[in-house]
C-alpha positions in Angstrom: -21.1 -38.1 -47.0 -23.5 -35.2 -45.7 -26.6 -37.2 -47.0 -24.9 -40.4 -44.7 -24.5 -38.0 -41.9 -27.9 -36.5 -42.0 -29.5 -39.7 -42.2 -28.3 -40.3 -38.6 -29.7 -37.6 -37.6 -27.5 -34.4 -38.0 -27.8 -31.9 -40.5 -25.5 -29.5 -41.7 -27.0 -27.2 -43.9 -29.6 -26.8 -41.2 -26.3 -25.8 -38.8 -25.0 -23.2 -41.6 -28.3 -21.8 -42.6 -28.6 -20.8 -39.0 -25.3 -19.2 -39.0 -26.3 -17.1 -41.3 -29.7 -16.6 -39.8 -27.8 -15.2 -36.7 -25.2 -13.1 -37.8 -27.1 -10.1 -38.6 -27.8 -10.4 -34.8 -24.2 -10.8 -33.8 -23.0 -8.1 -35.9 -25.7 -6.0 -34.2 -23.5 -6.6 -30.7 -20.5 -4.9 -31.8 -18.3 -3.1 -29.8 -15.0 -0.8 -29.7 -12.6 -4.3 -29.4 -14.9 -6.6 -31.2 -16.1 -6.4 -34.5 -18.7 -9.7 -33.6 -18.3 -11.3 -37.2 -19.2 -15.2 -36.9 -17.5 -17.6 -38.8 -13.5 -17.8 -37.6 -12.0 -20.4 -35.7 -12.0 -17.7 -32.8 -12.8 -15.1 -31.7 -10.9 -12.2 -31.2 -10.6 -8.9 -29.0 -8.6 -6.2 -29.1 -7.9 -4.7 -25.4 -6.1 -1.4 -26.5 -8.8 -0.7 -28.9 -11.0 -0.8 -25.9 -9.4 1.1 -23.9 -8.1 -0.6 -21.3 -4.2 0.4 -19.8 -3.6 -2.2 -17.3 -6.0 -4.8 -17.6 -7.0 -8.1 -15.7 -9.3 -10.6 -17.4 -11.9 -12.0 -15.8 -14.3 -15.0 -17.2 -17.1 -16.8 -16.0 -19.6 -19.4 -17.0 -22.7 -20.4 -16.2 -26.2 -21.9 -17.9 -29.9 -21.3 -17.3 -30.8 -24.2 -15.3 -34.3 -26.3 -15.2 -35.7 -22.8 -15.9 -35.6 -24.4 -19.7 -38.1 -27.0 -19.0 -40.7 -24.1 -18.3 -39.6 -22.3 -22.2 -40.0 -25.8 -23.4 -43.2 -26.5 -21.8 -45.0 -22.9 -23.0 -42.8 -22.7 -26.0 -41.1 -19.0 -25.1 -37.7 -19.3 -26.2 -36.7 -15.5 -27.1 -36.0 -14.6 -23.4 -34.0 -17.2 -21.8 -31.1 -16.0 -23.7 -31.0 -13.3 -22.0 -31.0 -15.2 -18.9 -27.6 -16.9 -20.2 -26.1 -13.7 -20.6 -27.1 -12.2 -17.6 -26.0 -14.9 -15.2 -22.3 -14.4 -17.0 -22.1 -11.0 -17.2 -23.4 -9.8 -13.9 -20.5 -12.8 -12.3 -17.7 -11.0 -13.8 -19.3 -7.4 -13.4 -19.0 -8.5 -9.1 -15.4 -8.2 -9.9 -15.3 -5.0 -10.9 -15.1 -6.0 -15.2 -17.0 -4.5 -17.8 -18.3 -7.3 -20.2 -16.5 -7.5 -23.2 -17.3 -10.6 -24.9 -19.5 -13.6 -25.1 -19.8 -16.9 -26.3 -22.8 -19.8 -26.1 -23.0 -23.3 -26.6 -26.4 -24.7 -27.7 -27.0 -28.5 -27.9 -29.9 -30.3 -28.7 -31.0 -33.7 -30.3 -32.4 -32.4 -33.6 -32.2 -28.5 -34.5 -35.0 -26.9 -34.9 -34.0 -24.1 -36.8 -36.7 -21.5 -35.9 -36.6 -21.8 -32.1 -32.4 -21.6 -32.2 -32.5 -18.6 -33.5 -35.2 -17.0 -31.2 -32.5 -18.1 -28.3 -29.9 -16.4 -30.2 -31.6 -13.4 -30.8 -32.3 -13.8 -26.8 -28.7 -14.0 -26.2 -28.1 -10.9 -28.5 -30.7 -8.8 -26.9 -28.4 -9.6 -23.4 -25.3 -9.0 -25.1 -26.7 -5.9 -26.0 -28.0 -4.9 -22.8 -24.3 -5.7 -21.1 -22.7 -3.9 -23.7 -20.5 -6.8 -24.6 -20.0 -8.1 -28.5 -21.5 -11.7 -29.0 -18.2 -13.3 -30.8 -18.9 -16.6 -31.0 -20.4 -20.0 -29.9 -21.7 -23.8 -30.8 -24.6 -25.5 -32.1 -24.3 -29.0 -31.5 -26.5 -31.8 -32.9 -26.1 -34.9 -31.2 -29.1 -37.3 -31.8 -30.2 -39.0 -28.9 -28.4 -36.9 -26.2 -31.9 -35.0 -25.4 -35.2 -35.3 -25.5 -37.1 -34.3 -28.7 -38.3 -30.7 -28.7 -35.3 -30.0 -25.6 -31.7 -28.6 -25.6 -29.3 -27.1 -23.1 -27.2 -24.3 -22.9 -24.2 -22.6 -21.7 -22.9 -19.4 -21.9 -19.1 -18.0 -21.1 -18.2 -14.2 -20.7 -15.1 -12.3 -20.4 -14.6 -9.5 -19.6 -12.0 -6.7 -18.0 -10.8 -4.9 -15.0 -8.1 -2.1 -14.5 -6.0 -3.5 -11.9 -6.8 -0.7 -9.4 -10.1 -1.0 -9.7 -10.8 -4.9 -8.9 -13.6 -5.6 -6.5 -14.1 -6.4 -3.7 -12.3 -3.6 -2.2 -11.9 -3.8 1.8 -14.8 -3.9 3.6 -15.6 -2.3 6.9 -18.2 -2.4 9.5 -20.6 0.3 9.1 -20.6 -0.1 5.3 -24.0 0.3 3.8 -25.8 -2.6 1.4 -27.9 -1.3 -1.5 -30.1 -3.4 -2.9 -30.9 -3.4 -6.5 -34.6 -5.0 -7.3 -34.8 -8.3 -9.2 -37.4 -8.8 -11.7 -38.3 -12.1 -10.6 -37.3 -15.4 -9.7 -33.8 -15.0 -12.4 -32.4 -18.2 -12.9 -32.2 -19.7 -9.7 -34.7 -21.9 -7.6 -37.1 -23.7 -10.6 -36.4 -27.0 -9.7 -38.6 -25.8 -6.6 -40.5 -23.6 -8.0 -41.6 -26.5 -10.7 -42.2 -28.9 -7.8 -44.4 -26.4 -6.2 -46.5 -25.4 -9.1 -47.0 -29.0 -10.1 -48.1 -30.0 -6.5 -50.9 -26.9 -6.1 -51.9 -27.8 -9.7 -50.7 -24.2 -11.1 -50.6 -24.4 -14.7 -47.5 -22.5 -16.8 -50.5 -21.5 -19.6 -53.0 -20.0 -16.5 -53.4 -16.9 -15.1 -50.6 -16.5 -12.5 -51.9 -16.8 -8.9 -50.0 -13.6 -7.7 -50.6 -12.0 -11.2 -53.8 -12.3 -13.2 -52.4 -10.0 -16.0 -49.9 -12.6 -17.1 -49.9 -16.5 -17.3 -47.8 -18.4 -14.8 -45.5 -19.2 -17.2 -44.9 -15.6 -18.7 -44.4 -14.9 -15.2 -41.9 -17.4 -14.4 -40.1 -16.7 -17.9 -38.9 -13.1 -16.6 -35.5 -12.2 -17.5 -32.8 -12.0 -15.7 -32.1 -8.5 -15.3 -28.8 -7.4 -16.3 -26.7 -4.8 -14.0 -24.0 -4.0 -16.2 -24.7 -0.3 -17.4 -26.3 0.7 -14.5 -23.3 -0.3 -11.9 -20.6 -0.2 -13.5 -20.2 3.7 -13.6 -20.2 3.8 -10.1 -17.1 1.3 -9.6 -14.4 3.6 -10.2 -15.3 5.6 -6.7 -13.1 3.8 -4.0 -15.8 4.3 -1.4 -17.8 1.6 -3.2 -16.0 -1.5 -2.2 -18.3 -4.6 -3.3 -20.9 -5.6 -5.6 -23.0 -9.3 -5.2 -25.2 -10.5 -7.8 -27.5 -12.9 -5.9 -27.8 -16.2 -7.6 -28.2 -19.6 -5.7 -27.7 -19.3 -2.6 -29.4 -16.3 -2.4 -29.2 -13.4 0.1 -27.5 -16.1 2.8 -24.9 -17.1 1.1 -23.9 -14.5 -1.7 -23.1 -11.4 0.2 -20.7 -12.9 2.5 -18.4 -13.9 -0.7 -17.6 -10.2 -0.9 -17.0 -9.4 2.7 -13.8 -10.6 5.1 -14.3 -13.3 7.1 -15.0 -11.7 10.5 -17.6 -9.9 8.8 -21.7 -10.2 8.5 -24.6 -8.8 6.6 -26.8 -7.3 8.9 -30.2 -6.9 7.0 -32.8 -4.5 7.8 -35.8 -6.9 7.7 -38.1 -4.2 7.2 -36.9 -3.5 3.7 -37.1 -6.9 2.8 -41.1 -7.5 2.2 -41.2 -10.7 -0.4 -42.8 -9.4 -4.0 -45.7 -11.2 -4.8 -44.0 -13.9 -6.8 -42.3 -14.7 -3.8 -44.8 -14.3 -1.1 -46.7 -17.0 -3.1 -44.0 -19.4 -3.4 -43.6 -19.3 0.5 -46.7 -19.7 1.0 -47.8 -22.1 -1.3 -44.4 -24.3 -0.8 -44.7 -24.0 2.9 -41.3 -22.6 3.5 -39.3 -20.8 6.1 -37.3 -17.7 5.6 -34.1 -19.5 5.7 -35.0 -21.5 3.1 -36.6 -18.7 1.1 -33.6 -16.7 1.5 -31.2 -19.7 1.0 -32.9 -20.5 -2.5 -34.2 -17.2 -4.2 -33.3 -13.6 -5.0 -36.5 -12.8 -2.7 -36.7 -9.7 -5.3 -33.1 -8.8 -4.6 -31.2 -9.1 -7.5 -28.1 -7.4 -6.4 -26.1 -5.9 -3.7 -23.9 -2.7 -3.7 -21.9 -2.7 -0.4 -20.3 1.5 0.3 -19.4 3.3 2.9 -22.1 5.8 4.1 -20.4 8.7 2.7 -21.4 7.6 -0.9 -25.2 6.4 0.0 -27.3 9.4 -1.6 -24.8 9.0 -4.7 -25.3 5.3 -5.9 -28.6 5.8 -4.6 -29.6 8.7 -6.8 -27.2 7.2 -9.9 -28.5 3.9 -9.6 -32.4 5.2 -9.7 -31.8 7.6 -12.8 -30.5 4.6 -14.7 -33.8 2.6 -14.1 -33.1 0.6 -10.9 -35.3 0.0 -7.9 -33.2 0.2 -5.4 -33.4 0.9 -1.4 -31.1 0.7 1.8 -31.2 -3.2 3.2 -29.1 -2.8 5.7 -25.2 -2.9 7.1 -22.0 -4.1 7.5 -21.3 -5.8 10.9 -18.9 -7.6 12.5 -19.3 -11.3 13.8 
């Protein structure tokens, strides 16, 4: 039967040889809840062990986007799975969680062994970073669903919130937004960005045109930087009400899901210079501001909204811990 089966294009031993291959790397994830071993039906947590007294899950999904075609195209495949754990974990970290536990599904026409395992040990290297166990997660083989040498992938993260200490908190005028650098384009925007490379003939293996020290596609193969450790510690202090992680939709359209409705961002456009990654994109793509700021980070990866009173505090916290970070403005009403 398994000779039948792999004869129409899926292999099994290939699938179990790389479950063993990455469970070294799972087990390396584990946490006080978690003990990360592979293999179950499910996977389980223990909330008590962790800590927690009164706890409210929260989950969220999300994938990498066209971002993929560049790691197919230059063949880097050990950093976009940190990407897929950063775009889950820093979600459920705007609500206040802590990470606890991840899962990925990986799905591809024909497994290539070697290059599913560099995304694994991607996606443990985020795990790790988030402090969250990698529990879990699917490699599917399903000839004829994707092109040869392509797969997809998704990631899901859950993780926890004492009840008290849910974000966003209430939100006033006057509060003060800290932003928290990016370290580059994340996972949002490269169905542009592609279309712009490809129509000023910038090639993924070429020096970068903002950054001669790396190719283009290094560049654009960036992680996603991942907020967790650095933010969370300041979440239990009440005077820190919100926290955006700025994905699609950028600056425009991400801080105002944290804020009531009769409130704005008001942006201090001096602290908002483009980094050169994205001074070249609008430039070289011709676009506005509103459609810059509607479509990437802009090098602002995150947003910490607090009132005044705990400025110096997160700003000081937030720049031991390795963040750039820098005052972008306030709270206003409409």
């Amino acid at each position: 039967m398994s000779d039948a089966y792999k004869k129409s294009g899926v292999d099994i031993d290939a699938g179990e040889r790389l479950v063993g291959a990455i469970g070294p790397l799972a087990r390396a994830t584990a946490r006080p809840g978690a003990d990360a071993a592979l293999g179950g039906f499910g996977g389980l947590f223990d909330l008590k062990a962790a800590g927690f007294k009164d706890p409210i899950l929260v989950s969220g999904t999300d994938g990498v986007g066209t971002k993929l075609k560049i790691a197919f195209e230059t063949g880097i495949h050990d950093t976009i799975g940190i990407d897929l754990v950063a775009m889950c974990v820093n979600d459920v970290l705007a609500q206040g969680a802590e990470p606890l536990f991840f899962l990925d599904y990986f799905a591809t026409g024909k497994l290539n062994e070697g290059v599913a395992e560099n995304v694994v040990t991607g996606i443990a290297n985020g795990c790790s970073q988030a402090g969250c166990a990698l529990v879990g997660g699917e490699t599917a083989e399903m000839p004829g669903m994707y092109p040869p040498g392509e797969f997809d992938l998704a990631g899901f993260c859950v993780g926890a919130v004492e009840r008290e200490n849910i974000l966003p908190r209430p939100v006033t005028a006057g509060d003060v937004m800290i932003g928290l650098a990016s370290s580059g384009a994340h996972s949002n925007g490269y169905s542009l960005i592609r279309k712009i490379a490809s129509d000023c003939g910038a090639a993924f293996d070429k020096p970068a045109p903002f950054d001669s020290s790396v190719s283009l596609g290094e560049a654009l193969l960036a992680p996603t930087r991942i907020y967790v450790k650095s933010v969370l510690p300041l979440l239990a202090d009440p005077q820190v009400k919100a926290f955006a992680h700025i994905t699609g939709g950028g600056l425009t359209d991400n801080v105002p899901r944290v804020l009531n409705g009769d409130l704005a961002p008001g942006f201090d456009e001096t602290a908002l210079a483009l980094p050169p990654l994205f001074q070249w994109l609008c430039e070289a793509g011709a676009l506005s501001t509103s459609e810059m700021r509607r479509t990437f980070n802009c090098g602002i990866g995150g947003v910490l909204v607090c009132a005044p009173s705990a400025v110096e505090n997160c700003l000081s916290a937030l720049s031991a811990s390795g963040e750039a970070v820098c005052v972008i403005g306030e709270i206003t009403e409409q």
